[in-house]
N, C-alpha and C positions, 0 to 999 in steps of 0.2 A: 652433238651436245657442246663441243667446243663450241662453236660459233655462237651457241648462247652464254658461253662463258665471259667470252671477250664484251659482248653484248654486256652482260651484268658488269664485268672489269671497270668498262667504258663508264657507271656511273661514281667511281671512286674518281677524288683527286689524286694527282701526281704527289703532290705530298702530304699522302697519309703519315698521321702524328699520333699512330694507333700506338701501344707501348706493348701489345702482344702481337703486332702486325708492325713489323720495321719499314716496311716499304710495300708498295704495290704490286712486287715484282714476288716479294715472296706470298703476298696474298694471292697473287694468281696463281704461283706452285701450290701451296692448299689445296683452291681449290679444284684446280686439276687433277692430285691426288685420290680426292674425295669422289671426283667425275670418274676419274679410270677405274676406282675399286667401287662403281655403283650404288655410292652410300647415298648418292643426292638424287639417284632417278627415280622414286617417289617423294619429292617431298614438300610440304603443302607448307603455304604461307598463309600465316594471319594477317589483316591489320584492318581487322573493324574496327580497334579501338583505337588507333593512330590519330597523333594531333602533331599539331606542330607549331610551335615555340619559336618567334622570329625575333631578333636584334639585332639591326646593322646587316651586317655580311653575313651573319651567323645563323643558323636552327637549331632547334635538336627538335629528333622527329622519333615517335612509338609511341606507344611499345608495339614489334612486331615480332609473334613467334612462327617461329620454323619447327615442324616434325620431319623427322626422314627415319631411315633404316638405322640411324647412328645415335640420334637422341633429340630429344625436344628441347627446344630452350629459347628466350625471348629476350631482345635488343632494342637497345636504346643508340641512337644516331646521333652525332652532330654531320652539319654539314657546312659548308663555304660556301659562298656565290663567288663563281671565278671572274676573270676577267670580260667574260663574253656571254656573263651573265648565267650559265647555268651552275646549275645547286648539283654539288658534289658530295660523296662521304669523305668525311676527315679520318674521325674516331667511331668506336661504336663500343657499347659496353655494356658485356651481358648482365642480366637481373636476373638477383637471386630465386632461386623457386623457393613458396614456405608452403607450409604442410597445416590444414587448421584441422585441429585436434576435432574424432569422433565423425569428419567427414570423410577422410581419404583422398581430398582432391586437391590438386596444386594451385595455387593461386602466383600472381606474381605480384612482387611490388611495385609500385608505381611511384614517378616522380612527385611531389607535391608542390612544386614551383613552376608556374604556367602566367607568359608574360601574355602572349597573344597568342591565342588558340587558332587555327586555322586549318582545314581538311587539304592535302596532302595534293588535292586534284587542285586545289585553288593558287599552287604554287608554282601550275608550268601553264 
């Protein structure tokens, strides 16, 4: 499992300017942590709904939710195009879950500012 950690590592930039995430170095202690105590080997990604929002150097890309053994919750990305061209995460920032009354089921909020749309495959 390590080696897919490094793997997923590998698509953050070196300077992440996440403000619950100081650096890259402690994002990969996370999730190492999370890897040693089993909480991430089942756990299933969304992103049907995934768009992505392009300007200049910049994206933001989701919403993608994650289920594991620890909790469900759903992210919103920026990302940078580096030097040598590939799209890195910067920030990312979870979305609230709301509850609609008389149904029981979560929904999440979505952005409602969308400059260029574009499917996530059309970016590499």
């Amino acid at each position: 499992m390590l080696g897919n950690l490094v793997s997923v590592m590998n698509a953050y930039s070196d300077e992440v300017v996440d403000t619950a995430v100081p650096s890259k170095t402690t994002l990969m202690g996370f999730f190492t942590i999370l890897v040693a105590q089993g909480l991430l080997e089942y756990l299933l990604v969304n992103m049907d709904s995934l768009e992505t929002s392009i300007e200049d150097d910049y994206a933001n890309v989701g919403p993608a939710s994650y289920s594991s053994t620890l909790k469900s919750n759903t992210y919103m990305y920026r990302m940078r195009r580096q030097e040598n061209s590939v799209w890195r995460f910067i920030t990312s920032e979870e979305l609230p879950q709301i509850r609609l009354s008389g149904f029981g089921k979560k929904c999440q909020s979505r952005p409602t500012e969308r400059r260029l749309l574009m499917r996530v495959r059309q970016l590499t």
